[in-house]
C-alpha positions as CSV (number, residue, x, y, z in Angstrom):
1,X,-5.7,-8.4,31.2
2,X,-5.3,-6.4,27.9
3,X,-8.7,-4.7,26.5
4,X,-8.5,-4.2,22.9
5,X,-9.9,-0.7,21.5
6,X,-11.5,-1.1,18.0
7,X,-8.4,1.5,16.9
8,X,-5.6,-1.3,17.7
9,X,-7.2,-4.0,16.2
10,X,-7.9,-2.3,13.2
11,X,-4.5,-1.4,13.0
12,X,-3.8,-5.4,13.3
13,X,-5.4,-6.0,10.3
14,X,-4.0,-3.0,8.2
15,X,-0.6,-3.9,5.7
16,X,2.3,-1.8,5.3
17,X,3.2,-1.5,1.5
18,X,5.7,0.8,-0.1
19,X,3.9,2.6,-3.2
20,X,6.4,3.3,-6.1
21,X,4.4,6.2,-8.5
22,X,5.3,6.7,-11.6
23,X,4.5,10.0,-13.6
24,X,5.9,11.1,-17.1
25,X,9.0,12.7,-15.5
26,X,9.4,11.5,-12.2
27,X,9.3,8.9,-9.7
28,X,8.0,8.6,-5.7
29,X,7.8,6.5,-3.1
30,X,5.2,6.5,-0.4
31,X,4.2,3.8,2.6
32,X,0.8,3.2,3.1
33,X,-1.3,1.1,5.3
34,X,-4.6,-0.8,3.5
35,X,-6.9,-3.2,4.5
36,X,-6.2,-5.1,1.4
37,X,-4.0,-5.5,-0.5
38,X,-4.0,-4.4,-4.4
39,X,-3.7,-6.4,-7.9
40,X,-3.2,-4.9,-10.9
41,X,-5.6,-2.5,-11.7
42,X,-6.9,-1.6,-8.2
43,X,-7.2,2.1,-7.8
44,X,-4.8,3.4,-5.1
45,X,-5.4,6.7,-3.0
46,X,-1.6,8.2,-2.9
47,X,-0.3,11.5,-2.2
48,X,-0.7,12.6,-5.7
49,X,-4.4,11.6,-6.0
50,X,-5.7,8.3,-7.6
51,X,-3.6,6.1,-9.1
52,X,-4.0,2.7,-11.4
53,X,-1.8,-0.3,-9.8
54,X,0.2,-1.8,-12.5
55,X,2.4,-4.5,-10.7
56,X,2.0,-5.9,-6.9
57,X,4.6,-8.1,-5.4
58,X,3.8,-9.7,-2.2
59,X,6.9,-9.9,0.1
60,X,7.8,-12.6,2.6
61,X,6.5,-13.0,6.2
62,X,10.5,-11.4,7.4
63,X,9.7,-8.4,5.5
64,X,9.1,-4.9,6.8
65,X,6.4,-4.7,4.1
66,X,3.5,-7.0,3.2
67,X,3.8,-6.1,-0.5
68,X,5.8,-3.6,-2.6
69,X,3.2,-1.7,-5.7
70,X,3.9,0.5,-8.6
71,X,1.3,2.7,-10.0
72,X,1.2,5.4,-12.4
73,X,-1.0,8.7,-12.6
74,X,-3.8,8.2,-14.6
């Protein structure tokens, strides 16, 4: 019999997405894990500090990630 602890079925629920920021004169990548997952617009907490999503693309079921975002600094 397998017990669940509340830390493994959060991390059931949480979605791996691959963050693409966008600066003036650069570019990054970072995966995060979030309970939802953003639209356009959404603030997004990133390695940099908040930034604004500006284009969400869910991927399909076979992918490593459930959705691939760019954002830029604000």
């Amino acid at each position: 019999m397998h017990v669940w602890s509340r830390s493994s079925t959060l991390r059931a629920m949480l979605n791996q997405v691959m963050i693409t920021i966008e600066g003036p004169n650069f570019q990054d990548v970072e995966e995060l894990e979030l309970l939802n997952l953003p639209v356009e617009g959404d603030p997004v907490e990133t390695k940099y500090g908040t930034c604004i999503v500006t284009r969400a693309d869910v991927q399909p079921q076979d992918d490593r990630f459930a959705a691939r975002v760019t954002c830029r600094l604000p």
